[in-house]
C-alpha positions in Angstrom: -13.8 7.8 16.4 -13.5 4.2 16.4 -12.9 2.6 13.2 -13.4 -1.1 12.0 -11.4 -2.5 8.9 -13.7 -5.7 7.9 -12.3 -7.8 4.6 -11.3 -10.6 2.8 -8.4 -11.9 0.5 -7.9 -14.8 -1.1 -4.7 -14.2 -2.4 -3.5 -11.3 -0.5 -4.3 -8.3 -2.8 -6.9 -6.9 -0.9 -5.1 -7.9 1.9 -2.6 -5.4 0.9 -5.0 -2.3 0.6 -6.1 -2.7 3.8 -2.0 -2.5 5.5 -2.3 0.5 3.5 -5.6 1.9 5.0 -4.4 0.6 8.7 -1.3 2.4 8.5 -2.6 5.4 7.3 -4.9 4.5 10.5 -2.2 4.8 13.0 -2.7 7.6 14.5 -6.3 6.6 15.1 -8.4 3.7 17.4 -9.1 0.7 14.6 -9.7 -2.7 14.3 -8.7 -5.2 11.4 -11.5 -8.2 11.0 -10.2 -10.8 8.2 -13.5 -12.8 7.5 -11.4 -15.6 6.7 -10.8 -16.2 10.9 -13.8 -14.4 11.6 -17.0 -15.2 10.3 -19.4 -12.1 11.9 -17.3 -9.6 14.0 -19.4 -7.3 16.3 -19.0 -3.9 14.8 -21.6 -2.2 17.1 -19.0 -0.1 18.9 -17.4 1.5 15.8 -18.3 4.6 14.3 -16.8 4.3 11.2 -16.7 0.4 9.1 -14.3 0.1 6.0 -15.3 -3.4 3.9 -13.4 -4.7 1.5 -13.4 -7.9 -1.1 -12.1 -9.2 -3.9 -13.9 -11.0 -7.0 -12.8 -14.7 -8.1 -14.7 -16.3 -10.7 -16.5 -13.1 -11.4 -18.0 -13.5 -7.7 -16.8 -11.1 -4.4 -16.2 -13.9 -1.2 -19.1 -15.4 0.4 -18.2 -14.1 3.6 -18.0 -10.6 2.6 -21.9 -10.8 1.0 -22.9 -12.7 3.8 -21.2 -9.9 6.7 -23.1 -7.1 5.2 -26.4 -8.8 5.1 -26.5 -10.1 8.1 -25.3 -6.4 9.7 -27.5 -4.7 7.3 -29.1 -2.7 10.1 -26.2 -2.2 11.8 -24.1 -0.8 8.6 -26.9 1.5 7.6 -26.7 3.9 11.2 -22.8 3.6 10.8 -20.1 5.3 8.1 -19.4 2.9 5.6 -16.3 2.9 3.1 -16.6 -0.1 0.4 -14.0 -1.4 -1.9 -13.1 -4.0 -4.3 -10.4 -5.7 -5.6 -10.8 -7.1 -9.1 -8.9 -7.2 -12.3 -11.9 -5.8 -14.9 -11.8 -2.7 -15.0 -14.5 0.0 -16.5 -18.3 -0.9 -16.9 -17.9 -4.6 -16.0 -15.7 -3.4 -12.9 -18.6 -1.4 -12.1 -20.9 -4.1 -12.8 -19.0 -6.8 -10.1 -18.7 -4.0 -7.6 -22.6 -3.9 -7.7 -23.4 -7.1 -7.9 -20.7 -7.6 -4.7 -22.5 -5.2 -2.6 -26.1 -4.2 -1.8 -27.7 -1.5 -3.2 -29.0 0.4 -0.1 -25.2 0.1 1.5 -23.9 1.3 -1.9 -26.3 4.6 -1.9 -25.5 5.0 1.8 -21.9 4.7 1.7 -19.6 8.1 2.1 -16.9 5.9 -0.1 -17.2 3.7 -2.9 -13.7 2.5 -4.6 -12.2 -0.1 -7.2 -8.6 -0.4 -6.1 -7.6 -2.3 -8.9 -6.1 -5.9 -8.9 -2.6 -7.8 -9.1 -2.2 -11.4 -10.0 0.3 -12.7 -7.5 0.4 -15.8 -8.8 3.2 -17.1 -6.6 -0.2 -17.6 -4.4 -2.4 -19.1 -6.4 -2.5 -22.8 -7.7 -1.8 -24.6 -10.8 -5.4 -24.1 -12.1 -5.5 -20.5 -10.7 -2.4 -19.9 -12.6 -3.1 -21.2 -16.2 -7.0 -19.7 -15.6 -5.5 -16.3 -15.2 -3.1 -16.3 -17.9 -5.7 -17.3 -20.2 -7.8 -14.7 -19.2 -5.0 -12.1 -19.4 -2.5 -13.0 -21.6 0.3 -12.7 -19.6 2.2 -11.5 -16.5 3.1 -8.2 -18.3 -0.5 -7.6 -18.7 -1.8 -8.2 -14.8 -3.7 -5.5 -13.8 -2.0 -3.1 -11.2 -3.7 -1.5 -7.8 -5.1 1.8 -8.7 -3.0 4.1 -6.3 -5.4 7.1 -7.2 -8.8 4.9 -5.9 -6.6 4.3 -2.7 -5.1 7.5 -1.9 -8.9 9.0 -2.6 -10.2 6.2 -0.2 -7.4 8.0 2.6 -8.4 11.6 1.8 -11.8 10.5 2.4 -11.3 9.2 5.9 -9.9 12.4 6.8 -12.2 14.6 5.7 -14.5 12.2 7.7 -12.6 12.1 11.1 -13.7 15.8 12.3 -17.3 14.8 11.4 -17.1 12.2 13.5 -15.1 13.4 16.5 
């Protein structure tokens, strides 16, 4: 099984959750596509494609939107993990992970996660900052990843490996 690990991360939360999925990968034949340095990769040779975004300004990336409608096709014959990054969480974290991703991917995917959110603010600029901390109220308050959605997002792979081999 080969596997392909498509994402992108503006401030390097997402980017964490995938080092967590790639590790847990080691053992296996993957790929890591950042969007950022690489607008469409191909993904016809993979079995198995994990995306992942994160939502600024209420929004998941461009690129992210943009990669799974233009491999729409290609996506739907494949197994497809989805997550987001975001700092809502219950019905309106439900409500960007829906809007992020298309409907048809959604009901096809085998995996559907929030992981949570962090505000690593060291990484953001001055208006990132103050935005966040008004919409929060404060560094004690930042959201945290949701180690439960990730680990689940592992076990899942798993149980999906001797399907696929």
């Amino acid at each position: 099984m080969k596997t392909a690990i498509v994402y992108m991360s503006k401030h390097g939360t997402t980017e964490k959750v995938v080092k967590i999925i790639s590790d847990h990968l080691n053992h296996q034949s993957y790929d890591v596509f950042n969007l950022r340095n690489n607008k469409n990769p191909d993904i016809s040779g993979y079995d198995f494609v994990i995306i992942g975004g994160s939502i600024h300004v209420g929004m998941i990336q461009k690129r992210v939107k943009q990669f799974c409608i233009n491999n729409a096709s290609l996506l739907m014959a494949k197994k497809v993990g989805l997550f987001l990054c975001c700092m809502e969480v219950g019905e309106k974290a439900t409500e960007q992970f829906n809007n992020a991703y298309p409907v048809e991917l959604r009901e096809h995917a085998f995996y559907t996660g929030l992981m949570g959110g962090e505000c690593l603010t060291d990484k953001m600029n001055f208006f990132e900052r103050n935005m966040v901390r008004m919409a929060v109220g404060g560094p004690e308050k930042y959201p945290k990843l949701n180690d439960k959605a990730i680990n689940t997002l592992l076990q899942e792979i798993d149980d999906m490996i001797p399907k696929l081999n």
